[in-house]
C-alpha positions as CSV (number, residue, x, y, z in Angstrom):
1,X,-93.1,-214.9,66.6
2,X,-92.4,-217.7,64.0
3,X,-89.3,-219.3,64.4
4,X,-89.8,-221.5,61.8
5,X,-91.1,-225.5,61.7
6,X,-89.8,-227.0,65.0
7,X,-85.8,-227.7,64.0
8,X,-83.2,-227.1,66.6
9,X,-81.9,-223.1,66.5
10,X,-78.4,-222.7,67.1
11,X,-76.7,-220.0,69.1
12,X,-73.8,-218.6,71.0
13,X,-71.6,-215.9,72.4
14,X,-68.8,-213.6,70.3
15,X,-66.1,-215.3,71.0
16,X,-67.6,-219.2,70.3
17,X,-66.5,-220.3,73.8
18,X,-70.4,-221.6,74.4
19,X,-72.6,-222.5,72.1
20,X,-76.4,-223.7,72.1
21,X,-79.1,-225.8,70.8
22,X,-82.7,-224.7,71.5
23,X,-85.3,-226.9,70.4
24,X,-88.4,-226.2,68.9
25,X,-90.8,-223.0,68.7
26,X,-90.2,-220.5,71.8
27,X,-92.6,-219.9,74.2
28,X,-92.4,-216.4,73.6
29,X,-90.3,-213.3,72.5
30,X,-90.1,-210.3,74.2
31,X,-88.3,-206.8,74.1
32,X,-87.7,-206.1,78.2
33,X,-87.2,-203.1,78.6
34,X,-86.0,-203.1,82.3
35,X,-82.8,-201.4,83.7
36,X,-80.9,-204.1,84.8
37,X,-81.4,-206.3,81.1
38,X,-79.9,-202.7,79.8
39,X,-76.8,-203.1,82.0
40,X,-76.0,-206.7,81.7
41,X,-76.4,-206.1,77.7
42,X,-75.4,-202.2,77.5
43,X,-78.2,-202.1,75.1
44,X,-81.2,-200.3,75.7
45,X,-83.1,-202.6,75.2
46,X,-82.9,-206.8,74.9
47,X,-85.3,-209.1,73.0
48,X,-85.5,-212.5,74.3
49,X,-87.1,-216.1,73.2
50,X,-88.5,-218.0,76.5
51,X,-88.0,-221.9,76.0
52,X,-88.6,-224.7,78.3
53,X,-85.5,-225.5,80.0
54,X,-85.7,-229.1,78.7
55,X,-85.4,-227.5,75.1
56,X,-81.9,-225.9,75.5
57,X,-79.1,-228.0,75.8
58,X,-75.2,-226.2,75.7
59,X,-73.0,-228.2,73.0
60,X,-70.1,-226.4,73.5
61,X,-69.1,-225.3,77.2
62,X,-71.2,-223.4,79.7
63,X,-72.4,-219.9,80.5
64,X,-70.6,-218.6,83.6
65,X,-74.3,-217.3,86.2
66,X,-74.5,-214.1,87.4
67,X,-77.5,-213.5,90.1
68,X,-78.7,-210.4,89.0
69,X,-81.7,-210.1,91.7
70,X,-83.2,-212.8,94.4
71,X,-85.2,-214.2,91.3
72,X,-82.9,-214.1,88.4
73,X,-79.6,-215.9,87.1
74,X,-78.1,-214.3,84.1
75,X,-75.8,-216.2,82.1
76,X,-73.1,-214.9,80.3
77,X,-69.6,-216.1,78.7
78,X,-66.8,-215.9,81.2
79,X,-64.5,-215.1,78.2
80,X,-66.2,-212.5,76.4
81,X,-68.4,-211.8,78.1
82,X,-71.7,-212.2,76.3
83,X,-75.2,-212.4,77.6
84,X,-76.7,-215.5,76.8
85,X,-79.7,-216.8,79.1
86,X,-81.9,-215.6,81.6
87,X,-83.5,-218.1,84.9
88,X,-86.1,-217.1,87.4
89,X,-85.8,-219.3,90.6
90,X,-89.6,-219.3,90.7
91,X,-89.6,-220.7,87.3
92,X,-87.1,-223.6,86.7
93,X,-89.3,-225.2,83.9
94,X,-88.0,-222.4,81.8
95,X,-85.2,-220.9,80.3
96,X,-84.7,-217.4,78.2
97,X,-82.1,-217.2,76.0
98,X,-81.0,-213.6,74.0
99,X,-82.1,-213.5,70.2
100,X,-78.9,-211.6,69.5
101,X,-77.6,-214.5,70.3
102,X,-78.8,-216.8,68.3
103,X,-77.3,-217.7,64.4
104,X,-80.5,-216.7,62.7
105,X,-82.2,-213.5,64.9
106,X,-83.9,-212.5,61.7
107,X,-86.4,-215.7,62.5
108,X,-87.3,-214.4,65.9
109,X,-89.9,-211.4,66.1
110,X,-91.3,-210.7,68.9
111,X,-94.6,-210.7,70.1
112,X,-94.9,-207.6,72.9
113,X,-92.8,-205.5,75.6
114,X,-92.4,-206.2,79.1
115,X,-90.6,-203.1,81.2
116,X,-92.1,-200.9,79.1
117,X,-92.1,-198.1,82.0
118,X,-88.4,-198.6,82.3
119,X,-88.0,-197.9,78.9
120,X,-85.8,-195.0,77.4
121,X,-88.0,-191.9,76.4
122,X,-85.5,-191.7,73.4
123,X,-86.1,-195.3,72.2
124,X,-89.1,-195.5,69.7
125,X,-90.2,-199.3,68.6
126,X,-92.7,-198.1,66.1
127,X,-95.4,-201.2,66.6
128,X,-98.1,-202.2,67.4
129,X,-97.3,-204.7,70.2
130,X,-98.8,-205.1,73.7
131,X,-97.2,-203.1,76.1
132,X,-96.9,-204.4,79.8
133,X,-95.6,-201.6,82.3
134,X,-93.6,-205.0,84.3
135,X,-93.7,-208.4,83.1
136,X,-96.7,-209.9,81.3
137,X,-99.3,-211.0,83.4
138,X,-99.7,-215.2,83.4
């Protein structure tokens, strides 16, 4: 994962409707793996930089929030519909926000997968990451 020097990295939805400013080097980046990241994105699989949630700051209207289980708040773009962030209650120093979202993905690799059990026998990541069968242990 090497986002580059510390410089703000910009992002948003399709449509433009919110847009993003996240601060700094992520915490991490992920691939997850797990069933309900594949339906809110209808990808099989979403990668995802973790910031602290003092790093991302909206600069262009606000994600619409979705609870997507007791723990977690997805945010997406009430117009378009984009997926944008990702909250666990238990975790409010912290904020994930999708690398496909961001201008520059290319600058984001990630570092290992979490879900991997939930993963789709015909997707192959050929890599040599660490593998987590549910999220990565702290």
């Amino acid at each position: 994962m090497s986002a580059g020097n510390g410089a703000a990295h910009e992002g948003g939805c399709l449509c433009g409707a919110v847009r993003y400013s996240a601060q700094g080097e992520p915490v991490g980046v992920e691939y997850c793996h797990c069933s309900m990241c594949r339906r809110a994105s209808g990808a099989p699989v979403v990668v995802w930089a973790t910031y602290a949630a003092e790093a991302v700051a909206f600069t262009q209207g606000r994600p619409a929030e979705y609870a997507s289980s007791a723990n977690g708040r997805r945010g997406f773009c009430n117009r378009c519909g984009g997926a944008l962030t990702f909250r666990w209650q238990d975790r409010p120093g912290e904020i994930d926000v999708t690398v496909g979202s961001l201008d520059e993905p290319q600058r984001f690799a990630p570092g290992h997968h979490i879900y991997d059990a939930d993963r789709l026998p015909w997707l192959t990541i050929a890599d040599d990451l660490p593998r987590y069968p549910a999220s990565k242990p702290k």
